[in-house]
N, C-alpha and C positions, 0 to 999 in steps of 0.2 A: 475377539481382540479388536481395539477401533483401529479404525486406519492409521496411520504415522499424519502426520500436518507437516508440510513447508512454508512457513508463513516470511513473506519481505515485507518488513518495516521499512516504509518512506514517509523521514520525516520533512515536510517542505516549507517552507516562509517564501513566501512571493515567489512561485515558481510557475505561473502561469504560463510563460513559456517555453517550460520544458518538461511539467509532468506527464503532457498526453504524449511527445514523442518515448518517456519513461515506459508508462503502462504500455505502448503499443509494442516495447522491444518485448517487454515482458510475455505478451500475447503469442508472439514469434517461437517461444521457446518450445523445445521437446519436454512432457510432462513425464514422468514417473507411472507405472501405473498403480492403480493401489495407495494412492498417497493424494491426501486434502493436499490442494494448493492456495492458498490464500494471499492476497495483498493487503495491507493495511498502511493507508494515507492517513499520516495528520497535520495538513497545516496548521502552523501554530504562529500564531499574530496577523496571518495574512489581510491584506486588503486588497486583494487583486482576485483574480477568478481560481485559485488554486484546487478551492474545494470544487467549485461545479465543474470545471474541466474533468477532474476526477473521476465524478458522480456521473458524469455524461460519458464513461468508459464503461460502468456497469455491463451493459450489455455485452459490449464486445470481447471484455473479461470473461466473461463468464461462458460466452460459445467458443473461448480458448480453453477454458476448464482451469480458470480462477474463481476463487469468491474475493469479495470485495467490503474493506469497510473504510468508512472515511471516518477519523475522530476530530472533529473541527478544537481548536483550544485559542482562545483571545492572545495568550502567552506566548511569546515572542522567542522561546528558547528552544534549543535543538536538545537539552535534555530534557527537558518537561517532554518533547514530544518522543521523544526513546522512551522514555516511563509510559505515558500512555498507550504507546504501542508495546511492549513488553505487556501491560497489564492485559489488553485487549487478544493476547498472542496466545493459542497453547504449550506445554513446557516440550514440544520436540524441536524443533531444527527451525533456527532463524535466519534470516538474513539481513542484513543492514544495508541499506541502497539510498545513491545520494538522490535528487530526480536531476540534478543536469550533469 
């Protein structure tokens, strides 16, 4: 049987101030055992550092025991970026998360 996934959808437009304090609560949390944890960022229209603030969490997500993926999109919309984060997501247990 595969593991179950928890996957947090964060969709963000200009949040370069406030994704790393997002991901780092994340980092904080008690994990499940047995169970993929996954993060998934998509700034969508940003022009500010939203994505590489992200991307520069990799690491530190990951020695919490998250995976990580960032989906950049030019599109300025918070549904386009819930679409792409759903597509990108597997069908078990999601979560929706604002970054501020």
């Amino acid at each position: 049987m595969d593991p179950r996934h928890v996957t947090v959808i964060i969709p963000a437009h200009q949040e370069a101030a406030h994704i790393g304090r997002c991901l780092l609560a994340l980092c904080r949390q008690d994990l499940a055992a047995g169970v993929v944890h996954e993060v998934v960022v998509v700034p969508n229209g940003c022009t500010d550092a939203t994505a590489q603030i992200a991307r520069d969490m990799s690491d530190r997500l990951a020695a919490a025991g998250w995976r990580l993926t960032v989906i950049e999109t030019p599109i300025g919309s918070k549904i386009e970026a819930l679409n792409l984060g759903d597509a990108a997501a597997p069908d078990d247990i999601r979560i929706y998360l604002d970054a501020d």
